[in-house]
C-alpha positions as CSV (number, residue, x, y, z in Angstrom):
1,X,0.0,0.0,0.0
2,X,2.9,1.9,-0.8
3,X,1.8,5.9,-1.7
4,X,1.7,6.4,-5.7
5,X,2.9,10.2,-4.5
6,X,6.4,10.8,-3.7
7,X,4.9,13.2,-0.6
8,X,8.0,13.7,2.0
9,X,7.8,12.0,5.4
10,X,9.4,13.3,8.5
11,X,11.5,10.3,9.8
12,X,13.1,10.4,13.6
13,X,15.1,8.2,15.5
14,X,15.1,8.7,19.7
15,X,18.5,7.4,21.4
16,X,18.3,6.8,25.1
17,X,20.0,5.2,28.0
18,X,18.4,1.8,29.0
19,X,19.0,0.0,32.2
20,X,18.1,-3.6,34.2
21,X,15.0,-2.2,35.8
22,X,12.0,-3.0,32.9
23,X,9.6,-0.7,34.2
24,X,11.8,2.4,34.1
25,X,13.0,1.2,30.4
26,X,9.5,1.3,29.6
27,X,9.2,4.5,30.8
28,X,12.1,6.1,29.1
29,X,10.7,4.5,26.0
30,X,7.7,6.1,26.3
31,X,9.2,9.6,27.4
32,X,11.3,9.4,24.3
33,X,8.4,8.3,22.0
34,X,6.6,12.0,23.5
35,X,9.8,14.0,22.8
36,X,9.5,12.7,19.3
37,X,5.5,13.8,19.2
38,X,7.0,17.7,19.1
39,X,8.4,16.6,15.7
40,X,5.6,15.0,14.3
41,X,6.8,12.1,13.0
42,X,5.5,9.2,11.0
43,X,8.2,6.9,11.6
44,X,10.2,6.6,14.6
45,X,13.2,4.2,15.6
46,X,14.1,3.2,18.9
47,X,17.1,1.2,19.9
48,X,18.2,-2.0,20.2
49,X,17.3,-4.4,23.4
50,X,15.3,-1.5,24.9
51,X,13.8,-3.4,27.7
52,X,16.9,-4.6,29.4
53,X,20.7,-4.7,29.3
54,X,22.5,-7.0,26.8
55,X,23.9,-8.4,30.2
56,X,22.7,-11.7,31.9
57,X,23.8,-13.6,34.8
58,X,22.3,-16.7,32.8
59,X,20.0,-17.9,29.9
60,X,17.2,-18.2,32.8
61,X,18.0,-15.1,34.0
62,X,17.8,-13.5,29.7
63,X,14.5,-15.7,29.1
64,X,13.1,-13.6,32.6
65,X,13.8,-10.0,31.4
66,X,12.6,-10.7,27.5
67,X,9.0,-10.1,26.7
68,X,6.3,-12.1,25.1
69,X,4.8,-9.9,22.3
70,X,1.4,-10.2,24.8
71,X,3.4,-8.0,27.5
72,X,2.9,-5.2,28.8
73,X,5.8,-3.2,27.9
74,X,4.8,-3.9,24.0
75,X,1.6,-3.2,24.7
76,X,2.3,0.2,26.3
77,X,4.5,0.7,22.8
78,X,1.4,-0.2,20.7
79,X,-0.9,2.1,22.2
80,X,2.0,4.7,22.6
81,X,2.4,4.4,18.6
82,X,-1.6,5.1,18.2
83,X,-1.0,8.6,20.3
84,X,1.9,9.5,18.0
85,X,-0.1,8.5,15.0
86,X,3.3,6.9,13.6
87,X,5.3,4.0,12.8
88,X,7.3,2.7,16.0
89,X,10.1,0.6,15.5
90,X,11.4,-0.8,18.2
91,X,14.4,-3.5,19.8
92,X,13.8,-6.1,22.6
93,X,14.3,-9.1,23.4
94,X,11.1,-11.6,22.8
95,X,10.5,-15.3,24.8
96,X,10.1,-18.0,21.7
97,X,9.0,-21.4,22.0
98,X,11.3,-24.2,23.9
99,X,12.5,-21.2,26.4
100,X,14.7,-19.7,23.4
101,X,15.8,-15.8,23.4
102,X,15.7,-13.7,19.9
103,X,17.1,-10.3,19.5
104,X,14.1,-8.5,17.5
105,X,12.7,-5.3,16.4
106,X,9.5,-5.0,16.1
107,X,7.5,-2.2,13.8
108,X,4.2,-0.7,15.6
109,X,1.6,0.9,13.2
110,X,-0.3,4.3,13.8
111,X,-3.6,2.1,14.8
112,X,-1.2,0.1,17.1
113,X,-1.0,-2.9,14.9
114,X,2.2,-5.4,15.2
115,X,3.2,-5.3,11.4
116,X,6.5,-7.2,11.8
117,X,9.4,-9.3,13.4
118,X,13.0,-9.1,12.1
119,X,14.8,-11.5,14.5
120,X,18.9,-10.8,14.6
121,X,20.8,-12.0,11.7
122,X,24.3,-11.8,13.3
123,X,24.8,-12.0,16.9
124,X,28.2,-10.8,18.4
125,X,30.3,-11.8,21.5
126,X,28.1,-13.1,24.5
127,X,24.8,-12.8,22.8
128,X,25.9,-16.3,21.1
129,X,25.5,-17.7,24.8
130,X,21.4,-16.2,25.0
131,X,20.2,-15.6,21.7
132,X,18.8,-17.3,18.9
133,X,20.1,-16.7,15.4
134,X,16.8,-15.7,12.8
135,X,16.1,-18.6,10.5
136,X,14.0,-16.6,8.4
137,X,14.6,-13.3,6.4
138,X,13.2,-10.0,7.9
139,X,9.8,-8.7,6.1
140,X,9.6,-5.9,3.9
141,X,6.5,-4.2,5.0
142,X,4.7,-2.2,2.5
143,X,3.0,0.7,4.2
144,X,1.4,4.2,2.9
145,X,4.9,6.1,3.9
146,X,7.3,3.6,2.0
147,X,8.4,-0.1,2.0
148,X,10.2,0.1,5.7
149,X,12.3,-3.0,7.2
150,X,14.2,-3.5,10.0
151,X,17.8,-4.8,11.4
152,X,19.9,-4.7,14.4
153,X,23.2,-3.5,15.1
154,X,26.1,-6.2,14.5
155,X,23.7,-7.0,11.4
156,X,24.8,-3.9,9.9
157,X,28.7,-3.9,10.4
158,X,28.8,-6.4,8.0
159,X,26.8,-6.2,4.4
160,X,24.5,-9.0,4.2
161,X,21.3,-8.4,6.0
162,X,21.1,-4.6,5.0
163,X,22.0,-5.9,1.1
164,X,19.4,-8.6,0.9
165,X,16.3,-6.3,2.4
166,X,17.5,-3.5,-0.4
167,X,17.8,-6.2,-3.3
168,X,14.1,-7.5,-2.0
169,X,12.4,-3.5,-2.0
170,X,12.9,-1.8,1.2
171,X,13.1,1.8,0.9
172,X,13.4,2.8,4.4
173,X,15.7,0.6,6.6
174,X,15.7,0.6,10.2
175,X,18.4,-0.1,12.2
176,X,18.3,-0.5,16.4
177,X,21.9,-0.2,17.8
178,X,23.2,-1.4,21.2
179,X,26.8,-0.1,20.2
180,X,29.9,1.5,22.2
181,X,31.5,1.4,18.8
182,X,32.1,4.9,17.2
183,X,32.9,3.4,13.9
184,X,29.0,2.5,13.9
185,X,28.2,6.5,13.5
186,X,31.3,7.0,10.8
187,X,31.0,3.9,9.1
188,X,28.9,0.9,9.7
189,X,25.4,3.2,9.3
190,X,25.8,5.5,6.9
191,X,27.5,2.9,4.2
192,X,24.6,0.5,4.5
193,X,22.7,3.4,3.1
194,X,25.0,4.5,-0.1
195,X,26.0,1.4,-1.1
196,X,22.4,0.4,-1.7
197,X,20.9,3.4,-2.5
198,X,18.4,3.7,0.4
199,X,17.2,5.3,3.5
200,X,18.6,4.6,6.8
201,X,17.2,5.6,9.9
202,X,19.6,4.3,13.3
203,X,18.9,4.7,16.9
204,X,21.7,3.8,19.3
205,X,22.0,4.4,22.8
206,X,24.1,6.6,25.5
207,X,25.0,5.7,28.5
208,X,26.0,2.6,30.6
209,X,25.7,-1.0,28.4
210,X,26.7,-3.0,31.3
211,X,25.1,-3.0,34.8
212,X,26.6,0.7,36.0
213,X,27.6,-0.9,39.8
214,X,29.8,-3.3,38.0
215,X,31.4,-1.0,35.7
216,X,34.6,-0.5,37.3
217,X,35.0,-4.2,38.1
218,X,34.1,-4.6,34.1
219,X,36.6,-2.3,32.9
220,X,39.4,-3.8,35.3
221,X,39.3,-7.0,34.0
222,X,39.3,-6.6,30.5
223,X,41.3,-3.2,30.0
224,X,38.3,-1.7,28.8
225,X,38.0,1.8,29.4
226,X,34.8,2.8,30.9
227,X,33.8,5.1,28.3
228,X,33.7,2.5,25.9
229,X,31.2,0.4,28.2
230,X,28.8,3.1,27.1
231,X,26.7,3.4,23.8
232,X,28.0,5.6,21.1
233,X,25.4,7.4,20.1
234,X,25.7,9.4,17.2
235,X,21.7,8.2,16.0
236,X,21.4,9.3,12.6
237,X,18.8,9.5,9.0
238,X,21.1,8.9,5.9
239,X,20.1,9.4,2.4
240,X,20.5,7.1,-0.2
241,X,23.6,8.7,-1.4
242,X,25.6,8.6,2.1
243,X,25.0,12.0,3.0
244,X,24.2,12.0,7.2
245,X,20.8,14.3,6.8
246,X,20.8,14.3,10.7
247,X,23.0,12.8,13.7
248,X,22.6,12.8,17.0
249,X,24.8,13.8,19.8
250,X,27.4,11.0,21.3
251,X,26.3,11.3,25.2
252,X,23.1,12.9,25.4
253,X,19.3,11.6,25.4
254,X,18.2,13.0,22.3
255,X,15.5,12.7,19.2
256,X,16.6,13.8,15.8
257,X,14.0,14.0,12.7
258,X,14.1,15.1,8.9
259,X,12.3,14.7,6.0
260,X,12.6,12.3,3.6
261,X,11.3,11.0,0.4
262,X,11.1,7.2,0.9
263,X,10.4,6.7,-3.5
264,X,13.9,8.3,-4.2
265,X,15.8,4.6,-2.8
266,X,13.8,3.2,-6.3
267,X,16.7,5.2,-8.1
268,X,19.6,2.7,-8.2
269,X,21.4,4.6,-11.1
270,X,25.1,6.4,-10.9
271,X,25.8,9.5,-11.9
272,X,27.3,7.5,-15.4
273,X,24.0,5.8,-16.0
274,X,24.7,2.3,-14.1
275,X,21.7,0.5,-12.3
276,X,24.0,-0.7,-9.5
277,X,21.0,-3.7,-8.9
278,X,20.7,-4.9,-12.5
279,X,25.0,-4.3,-13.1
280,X,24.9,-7.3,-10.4
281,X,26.1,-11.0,-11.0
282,X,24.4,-13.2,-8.8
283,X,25.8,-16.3,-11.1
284,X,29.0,-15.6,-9.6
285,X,28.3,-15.4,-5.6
286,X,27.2,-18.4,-5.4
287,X,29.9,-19.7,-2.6
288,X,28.3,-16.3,-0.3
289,X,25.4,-18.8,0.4
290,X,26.7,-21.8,1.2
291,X,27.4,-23.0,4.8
292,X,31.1,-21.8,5.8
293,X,31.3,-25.0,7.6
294,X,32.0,-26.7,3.9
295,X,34.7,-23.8,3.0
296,X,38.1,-23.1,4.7
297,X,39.0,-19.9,5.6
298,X,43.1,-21.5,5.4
299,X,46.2,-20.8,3.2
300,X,47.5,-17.6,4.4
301,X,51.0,-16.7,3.5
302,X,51.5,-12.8,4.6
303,X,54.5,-11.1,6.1
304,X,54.1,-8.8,9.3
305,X,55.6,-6.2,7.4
306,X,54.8,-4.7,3.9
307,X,56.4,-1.0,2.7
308,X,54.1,0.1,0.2
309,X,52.9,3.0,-2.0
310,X,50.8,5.0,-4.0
311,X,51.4,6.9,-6.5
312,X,49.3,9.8,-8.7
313,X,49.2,9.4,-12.5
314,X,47.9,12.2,-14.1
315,X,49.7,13.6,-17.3
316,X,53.2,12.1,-16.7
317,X,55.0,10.3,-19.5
318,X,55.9,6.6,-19.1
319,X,59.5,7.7,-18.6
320,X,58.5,9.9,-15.6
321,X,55.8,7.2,-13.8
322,X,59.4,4.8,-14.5
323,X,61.2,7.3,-12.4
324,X,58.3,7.6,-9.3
325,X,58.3,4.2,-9.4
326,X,62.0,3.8,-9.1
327,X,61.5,6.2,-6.1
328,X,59.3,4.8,-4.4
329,X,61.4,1.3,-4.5
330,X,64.4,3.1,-3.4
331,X,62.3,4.0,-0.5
332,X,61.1,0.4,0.0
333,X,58.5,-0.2,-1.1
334,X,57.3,-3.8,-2.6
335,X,53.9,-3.0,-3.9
336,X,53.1,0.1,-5.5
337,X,49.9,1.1,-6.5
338,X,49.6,3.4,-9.7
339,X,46.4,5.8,-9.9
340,X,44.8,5.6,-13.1
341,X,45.1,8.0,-15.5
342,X,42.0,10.7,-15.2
343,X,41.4,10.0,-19.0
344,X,40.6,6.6,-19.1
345,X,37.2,5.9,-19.0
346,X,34.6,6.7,-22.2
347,X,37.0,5.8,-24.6
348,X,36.5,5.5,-28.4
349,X,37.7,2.7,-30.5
350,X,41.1,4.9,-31.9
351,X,41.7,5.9,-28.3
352,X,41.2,1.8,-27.0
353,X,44.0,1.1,-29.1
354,X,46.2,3.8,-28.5
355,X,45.8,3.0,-24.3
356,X,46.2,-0.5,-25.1
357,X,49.4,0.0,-26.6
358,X,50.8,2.2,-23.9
359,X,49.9,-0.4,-21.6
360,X,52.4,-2.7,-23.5
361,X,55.1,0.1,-23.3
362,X,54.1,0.7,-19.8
363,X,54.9,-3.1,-18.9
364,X,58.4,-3.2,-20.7
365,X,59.2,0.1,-19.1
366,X,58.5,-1.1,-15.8
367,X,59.4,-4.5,-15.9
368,X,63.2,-3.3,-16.8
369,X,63.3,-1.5,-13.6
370,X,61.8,-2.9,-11.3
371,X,64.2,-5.8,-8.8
372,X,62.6,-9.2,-8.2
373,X,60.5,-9.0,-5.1
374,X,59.1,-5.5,-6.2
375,X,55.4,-5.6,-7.7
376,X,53.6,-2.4,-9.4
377,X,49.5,-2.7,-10.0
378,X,48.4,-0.3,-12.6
379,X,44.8,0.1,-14.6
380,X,44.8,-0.7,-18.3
381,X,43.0,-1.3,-21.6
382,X,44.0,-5.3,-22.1
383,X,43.3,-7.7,-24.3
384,X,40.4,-10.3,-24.6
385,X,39.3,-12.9,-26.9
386,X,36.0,-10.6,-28.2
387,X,38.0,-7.3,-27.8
388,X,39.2,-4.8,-24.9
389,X,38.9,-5.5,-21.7
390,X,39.2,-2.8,-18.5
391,X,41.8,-4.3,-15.9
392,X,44.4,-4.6,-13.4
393,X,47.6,-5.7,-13.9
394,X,50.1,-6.9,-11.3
395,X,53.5,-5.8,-13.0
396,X,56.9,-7.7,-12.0
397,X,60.3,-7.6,-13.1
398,X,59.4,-10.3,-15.7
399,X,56.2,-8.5,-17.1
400,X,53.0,-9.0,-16.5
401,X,52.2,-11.8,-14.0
402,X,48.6,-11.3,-13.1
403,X,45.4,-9.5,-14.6
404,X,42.0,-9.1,-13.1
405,X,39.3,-7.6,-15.5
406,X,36.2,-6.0,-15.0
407,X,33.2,-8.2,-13.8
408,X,30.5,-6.0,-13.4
409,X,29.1,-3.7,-16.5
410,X,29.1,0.0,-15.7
411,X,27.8,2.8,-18.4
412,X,31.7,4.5,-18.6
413,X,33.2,1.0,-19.2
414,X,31.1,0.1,-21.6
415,X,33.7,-1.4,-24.0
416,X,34.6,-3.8,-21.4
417,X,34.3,-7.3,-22.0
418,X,33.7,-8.7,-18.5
419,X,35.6,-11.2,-16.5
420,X,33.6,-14.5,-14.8
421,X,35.1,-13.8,-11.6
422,X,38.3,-12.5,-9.2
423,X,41.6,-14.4,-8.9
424,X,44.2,-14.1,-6.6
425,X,48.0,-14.2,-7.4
426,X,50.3,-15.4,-4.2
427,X,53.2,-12.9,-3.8
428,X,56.4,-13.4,-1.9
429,X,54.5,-10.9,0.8
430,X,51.0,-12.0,0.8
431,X,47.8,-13.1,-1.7
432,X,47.0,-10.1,-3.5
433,X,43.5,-9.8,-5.0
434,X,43.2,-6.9,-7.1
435,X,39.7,-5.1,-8.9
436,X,38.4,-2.3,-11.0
437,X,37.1,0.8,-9.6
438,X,33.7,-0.4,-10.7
439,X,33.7,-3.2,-9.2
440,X,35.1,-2.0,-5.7
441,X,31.4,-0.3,-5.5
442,X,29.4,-3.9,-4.9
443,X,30.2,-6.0,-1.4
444,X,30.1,-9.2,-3.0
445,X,33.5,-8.5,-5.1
446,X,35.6,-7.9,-1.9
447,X,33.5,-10.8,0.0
448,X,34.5,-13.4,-3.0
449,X,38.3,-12.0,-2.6
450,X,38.6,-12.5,1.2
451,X,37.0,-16.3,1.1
452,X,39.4,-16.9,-1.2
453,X,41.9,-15.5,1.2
454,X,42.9,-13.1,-0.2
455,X,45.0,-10.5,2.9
456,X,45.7,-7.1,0.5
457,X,43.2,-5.6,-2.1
458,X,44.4,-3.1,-4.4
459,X,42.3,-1.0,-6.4
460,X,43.3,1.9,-9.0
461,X,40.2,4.1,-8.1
462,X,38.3,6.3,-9.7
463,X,35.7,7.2,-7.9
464,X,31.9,8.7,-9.4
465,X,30.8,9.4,-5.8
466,X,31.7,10.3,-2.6
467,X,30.9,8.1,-0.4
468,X,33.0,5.4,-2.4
469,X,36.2,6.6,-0.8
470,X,35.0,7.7,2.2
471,X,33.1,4.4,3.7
472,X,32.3,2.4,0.6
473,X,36.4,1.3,0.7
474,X,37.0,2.0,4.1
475,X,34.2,-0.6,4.8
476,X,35.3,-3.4,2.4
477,X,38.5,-3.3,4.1
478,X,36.5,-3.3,7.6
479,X,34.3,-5.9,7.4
480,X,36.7,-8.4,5.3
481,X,39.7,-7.6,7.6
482,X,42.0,-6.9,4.3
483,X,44.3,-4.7,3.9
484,X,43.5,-2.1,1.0
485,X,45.6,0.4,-1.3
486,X,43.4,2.4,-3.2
487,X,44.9,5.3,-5.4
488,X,43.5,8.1,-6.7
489,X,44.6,11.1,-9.9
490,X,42.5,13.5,-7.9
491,X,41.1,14.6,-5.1
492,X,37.8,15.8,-5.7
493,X,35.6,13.1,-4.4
494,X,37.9,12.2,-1.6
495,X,41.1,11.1,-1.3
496,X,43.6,7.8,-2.5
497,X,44.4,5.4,1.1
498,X,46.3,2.7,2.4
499,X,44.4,0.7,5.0
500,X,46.9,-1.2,7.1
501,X,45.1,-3.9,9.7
502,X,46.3,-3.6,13.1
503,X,47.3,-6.6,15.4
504,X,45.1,-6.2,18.2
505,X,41.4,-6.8,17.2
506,X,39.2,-9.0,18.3
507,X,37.3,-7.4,21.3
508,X,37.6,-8.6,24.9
509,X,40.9,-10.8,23.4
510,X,44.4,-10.2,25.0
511,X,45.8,-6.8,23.5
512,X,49.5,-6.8,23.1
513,X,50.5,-3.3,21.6
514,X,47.8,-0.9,21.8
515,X,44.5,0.2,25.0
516,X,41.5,-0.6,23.4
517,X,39.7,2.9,21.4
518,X,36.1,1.3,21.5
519,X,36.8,0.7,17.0
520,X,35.4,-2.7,16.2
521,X,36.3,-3.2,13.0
522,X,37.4,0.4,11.2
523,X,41.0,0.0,10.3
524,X,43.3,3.4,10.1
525,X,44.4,5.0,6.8
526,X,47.0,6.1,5.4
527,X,45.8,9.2,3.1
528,X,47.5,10.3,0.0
529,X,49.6,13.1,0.0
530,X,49.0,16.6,-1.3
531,X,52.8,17.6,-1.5
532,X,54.3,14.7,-3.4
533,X,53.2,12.3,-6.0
534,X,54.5,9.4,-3.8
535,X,52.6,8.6,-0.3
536,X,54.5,5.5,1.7
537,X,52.4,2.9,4.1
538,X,53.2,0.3,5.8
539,X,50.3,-2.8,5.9
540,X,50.1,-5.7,7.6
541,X,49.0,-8.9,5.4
542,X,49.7,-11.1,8.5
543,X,46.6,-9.7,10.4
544,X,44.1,-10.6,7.9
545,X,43.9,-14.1,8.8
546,X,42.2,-13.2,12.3
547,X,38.7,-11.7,11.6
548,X,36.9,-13.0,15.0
549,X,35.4,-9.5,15.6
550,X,34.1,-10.7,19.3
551,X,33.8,-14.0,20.6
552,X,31.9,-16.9,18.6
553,X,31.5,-13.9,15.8
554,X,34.1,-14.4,12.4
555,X,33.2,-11.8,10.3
556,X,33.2,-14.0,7.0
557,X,31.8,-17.7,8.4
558,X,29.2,-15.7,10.9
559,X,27.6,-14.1,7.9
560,X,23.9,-15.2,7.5
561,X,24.9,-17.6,4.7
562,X,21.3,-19.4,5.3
563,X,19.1,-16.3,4.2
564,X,21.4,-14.7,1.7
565,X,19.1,-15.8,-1.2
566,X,18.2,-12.5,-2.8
567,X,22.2,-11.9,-3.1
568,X,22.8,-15.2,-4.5
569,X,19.9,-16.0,-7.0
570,X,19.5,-15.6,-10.8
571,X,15.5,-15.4,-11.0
């Protein structure tokens, strides 16, 4: 019953602080959902687990605090959701049959109707102990504001779950947070929203996630500061291009609202013409939806170390890239990373030809400088059975010793002939997977790379939009725990990085070299330099083989393989 008008909605999202007492969560629930009544909203989100703590002293103890969708507390939400007239979307925890636990959120209409369930995809750290994982996909629920669905936190850092509700329809997705994690508010939320061209409206919370009396004692024994035993905040609306329409504070109680106009997440086109849904090849991610206990994360062969660098093409001749390139190994460096040219998309059949060729001088060039363990990656127009194809080319002392070429269509490649999947090429330093800039845009291509274990992406960017450099990469590195070169001719829509893994990751594990900053996943970045043509990082292939995020939670064999159907199918 979706409105034929594309009429603008006012969207809010209320972040609180939540407790162990159920009656006084109920009440700030309720207080919250009257601070949003000033802004007249039609849809409001609320938070994740709102009626108690994510802490239990058992699962007796979890089944006790949860509700049954007969309670009380829901029913107070119901009726509260008639007096606002709007949508309420809300977290809990819900009793199931056989004494089981689910993590769910739960969408209230305006006549206090229970339109839907969305029970946790993902579960992190201890909630493997209480909760159930969902065994069934979240609804899309078609309503006279837009086609809304919901998901929770840890479902959101990584792709999946937001992925498949925008390939089913949604429009609106809402997403209930129980996070300390500040990459959540400059990351996790706001990519879910660009890279499928939707809404996103996240509540979080402030304030203590653990019991507040045993805080201290908390903190002690896992080198936690106490700060980041508190929710994040930073609740925000995000439009379907990335940009944060709204955001909340990072410590206060606080409702935040905008307008929004839920029919605009139907347009899935780039600024070149590319429908990013039907540019999709659902032939070739297959292996995303099988169970990971049949595949073997195994085979890693990184060094601790790598020296790298990037380096900004523009106009330079092949003899002046020859002499950054000899620079930058001078300096040390083992894998260099070439931007591509800014001409080289939209070419004609004259021009194909003439880049093709250079790429064969390019390739001698190089080759006849560079020492044995030293590796360039550069863009080019190559070579393929039906004509031109757009790759990568991993360039070594004797030539060319690896190509990866397009695999997705886009509008400004047009003259690509595509290629039926990635490939990985072991290096003295690491597995090196390597894409097109067009292809860095879709999860899938970086989830395919790091199952096939692949610890160092590089990608010769050339970005159409912004949020493609500033969380569409820095989230493929993120949730795939790979380290990522990405280089850049320009600066316009952001800049070129390195993201180099750290050591110390998975949360509430032994920490060796660094105090715990509340980051789950985000990794730091080396940025490209305004000064010189050369920026130097240092990665760390070695750290991508650990990607357990939390306890009981891998970040590649904890996806929800089971429910990944829209990703995977070809109907």
């Amino acid at each position: 019953m979706t409105s034929e008008t594309s009429r603008q909605v006012r969207v809010a999202a209320a972040q609180c602080t939540i407790g162990s007492d159920i009656d006084e969560n109920l009440r700030t629930c309720l207080r919250v959902l009257d601070k949003a009544a000033g802004h007249k909203p039609e849809l409001v989100v609320l938070p994740e687990f709102c009626n108690h703590l994510s802490w239990y002293d058992n699962a007796e103890h979890c089944y006790d605090v949860s509700l049954s969708l007969d309670s009380p507390f829901l029913a107070a939400i119901a009726e509260k959701a008639v007096a606002l007239g709007a949508y309420v979307s809300i977290g809990v925890t819900l009793r199931r049959a056989d004494n089981k636990v689910s993590g769910s959120a739960l969408l209230y209409s305006p006549t206090g109707e229970l339109l839907g369930i969305a029970d946790k995809q993902v579960l992190i750290g201890h909630e493997n102990d209480f909760l159930q994982l969902a065994q069934e996909a979240a609804p899309i629920i078609d309503t006279d504001i837009g086609r809304l669905a919901m998901y929770m936190c840890m479902d959101g850092v990584i792709n999946e779950t937001p992925h498949c509700l925008a390939l089913r329809g949604a429009q609106v997705l809402c997403n209930s947070l129980n996070s300390f994690a500040p990459d959540e508010g400059n990351l996790h939320i706001p990519v879910r929203a660009a890279e499928n061209k939707v809404f996103v409206v996240a509540a979080n919370k402030v304030g203590p996630l653990v019991p507040e009396a045993m805080m201290a004692d908390i903190s002690a024994a896992t080198n936690i500061p106490e700060i980041f035993l508190c929710g994040a905040g930073e609740s925000q609306i995000v439009a379907p291009d990335g940009t944060v329409l709204a955001m909340a504070k990072t410590s206060e109680e606080e409702v935040i609202s905008v307008l929004i106009t839920p029919p605009a997440a139907d347009n899935k086109l780039r600024p070149d013409g590319t429908d990013i849904f039907t540019a999709r090849r659902p032939e070739l991610y297959a292996s995303l939806g099988e169970n990971p206990a049949s595949q073997s994360l195994t085979g890693f062969v990184g060094a601790r170390d790598l020296q790298t660098a990037m380096i900004r093409w523009q106009a330079e001749s092949i003899a002046e890239v020859c002499e950054l390139v000899g620079s930058a190994q001078a300096s040390g460096a083992r894998l260099i990373a070439l931007s591509p040219p800014a001409a080289f998309a939209n070419l004609t059949e004259s021009e194909l030809t003439q880049w093709q060729q250079r790429g064969v001088e390019l390739v001698d060039a190089l080759s006849a400088i560079l020492k044995g363990n030293v590796f360039v990656v550069v863009a080019q127009v190559g070579t393929h059975p039906d004509g031109f194809q757009h790759q990568v080319a991993a360039i070594g002392a004797k030539g060319v010793i690896a190509t990866q070429g397009q695999v997705h269509f886009s509008r400004r490649f047009a003259w690509s002939k595509l290629a039926d999947g990635f490939a990985s090429v072991d290096l003295p330093f690491g597995r090196l997977c390597m894409l097109t800039s067009d292809d860095s845009i879709y999860p899938e291509s970086f989830r395919l790379c790091a199952m096939a274990t692949a610890e160092i992406a590089v990608v010769p960017m050339m970005p159409l939009e912004q949020w493609e450099l500033h969380t569409g990469l820095v989230e493929r590195a993120a949730e795939n725990r790979l380290n990522l070169l990405a280089a850049t001719s320009g600066f316009e829509l952001g800049r070129g990085f390195a993201a180099g893994l750290l050591e110390d990751f998975t949360v509430f594990g032994e920490w060796k070299s660094r105090v715990f900053d509340g980051v789950l996943t985000r990794p730091p970045l080396t940025e490209m330099c305004d000064d010189s043509a050369i920026t130097l990082a240092t990665l760390h292939p070695y750290y991508a083989e650990n990607k357990v995020v939390s306890r009981n939670t891998h970040l590649i064999d904890n996806r929800p393989w089971h429910l990944l159907q829209p990703m995977t199918s070809t109907d």
